[in-house]
N, C-alpha and C positions, 0 to 999 in steps of 0.2 A: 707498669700495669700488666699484670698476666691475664692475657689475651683466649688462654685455653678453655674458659667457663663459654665464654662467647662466642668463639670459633663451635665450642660442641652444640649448643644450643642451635646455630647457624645450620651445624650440617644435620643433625637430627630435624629440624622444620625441613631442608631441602629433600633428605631421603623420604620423609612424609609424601611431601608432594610426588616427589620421582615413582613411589610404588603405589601411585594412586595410577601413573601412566603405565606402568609396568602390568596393572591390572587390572585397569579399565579398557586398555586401548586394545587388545587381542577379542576382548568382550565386545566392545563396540563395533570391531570387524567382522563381528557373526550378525549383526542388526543391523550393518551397513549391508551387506550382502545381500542379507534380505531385499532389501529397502533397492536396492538398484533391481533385483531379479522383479519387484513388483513396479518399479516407475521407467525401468529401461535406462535412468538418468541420475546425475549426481544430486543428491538432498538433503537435507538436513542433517542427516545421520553422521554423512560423510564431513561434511561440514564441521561437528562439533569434534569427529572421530581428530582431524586432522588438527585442531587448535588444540586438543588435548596432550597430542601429541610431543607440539611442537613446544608447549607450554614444558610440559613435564620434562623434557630434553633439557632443557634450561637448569631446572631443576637439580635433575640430574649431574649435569656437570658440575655447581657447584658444591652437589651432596659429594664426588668425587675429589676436586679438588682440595674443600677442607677435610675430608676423612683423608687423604696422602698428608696436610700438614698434621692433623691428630697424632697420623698411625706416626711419623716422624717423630713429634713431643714424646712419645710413649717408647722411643725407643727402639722403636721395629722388632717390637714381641712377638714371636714364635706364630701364637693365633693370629694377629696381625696377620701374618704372611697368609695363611690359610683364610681368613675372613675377604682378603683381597682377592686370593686365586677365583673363588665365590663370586664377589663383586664385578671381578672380568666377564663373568659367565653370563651376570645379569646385564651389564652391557654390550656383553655379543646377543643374546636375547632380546634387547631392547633395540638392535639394531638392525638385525632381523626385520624387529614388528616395526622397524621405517620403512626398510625395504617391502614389506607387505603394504603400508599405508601408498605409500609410493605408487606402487601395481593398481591396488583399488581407486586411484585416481584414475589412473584411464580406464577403469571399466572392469580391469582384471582380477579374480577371485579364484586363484587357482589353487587354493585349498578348502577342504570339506568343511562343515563346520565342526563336527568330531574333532578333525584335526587340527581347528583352531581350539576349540575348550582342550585338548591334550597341550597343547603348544602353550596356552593360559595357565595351565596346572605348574607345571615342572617348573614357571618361577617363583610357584609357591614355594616348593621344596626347595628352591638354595635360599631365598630368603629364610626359611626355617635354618637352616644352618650357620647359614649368618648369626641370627639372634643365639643361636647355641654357642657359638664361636663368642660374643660378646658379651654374653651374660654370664657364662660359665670361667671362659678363660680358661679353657681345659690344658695348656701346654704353653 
């Protein structure tokens, strides 16, 4: 049984969910922020900020794990490599926005909100490369 339709399928649902966290959860850090600068305390926001999180992290790893069996099947193509360099970048990004989730638990919001919607863009822009990298196959 070739396993490869199913594994893709698997890890395209996973990286679904994963850029829902990758791009909702830096979002929801700017309405979390709020939301403590107005109640002094932890609420709802934080609440949903944190299960979103930890959901998508999930996610995530398996969108990881089966895209290293894919990129394998496929041989370790050239863009492969470059798609992945990308991929790293989005889970150092993504791990970052733990370590921020992490801080807004105890209260802590030590960046602007500017600086969270800049910090929210820029994983626009390698996922953009990403899908260039996979759609085009350029090398």
């Amino acid at each position: 049984m070739d396993l490869y339709p199913a594994i893709k399928v698997l890890h395209l649902l996973c990286v679904l969910g994963w850029m829902t966290g990758i791009f909702a959860v830096p979002r929801a850090l700017i309405y979390w922020r709020r939301e403590y600068a107005a109640l002094g305390t932890f609420g709802p926001t934080g609440d949903l900020t944190k299960r979103l999180y930890r959901f998508s992290l999930g996610l995530g790893v398996i969108a990881l794990v089966s895209g290293l069996w894919l990129f394998w099947q496929l041989g370790f193509p050239a863009w492969g490599h470059a798609k992945l360099t990308l991929v790293i970048l989005l889970a150092v990004h993504y791990g970052w926005t733990g370590l921020l989730v992490l801080r807004a638990l105890k209260g802590r919001f030590d960046h602007s909100e500017t600086w969270l919607r800049v910090f929210n863009e820029l994983s626009v822009l390698v996922v953009i490369g990403v899908l260039i990298l996979v759609v085009y196959q350029p090398f």
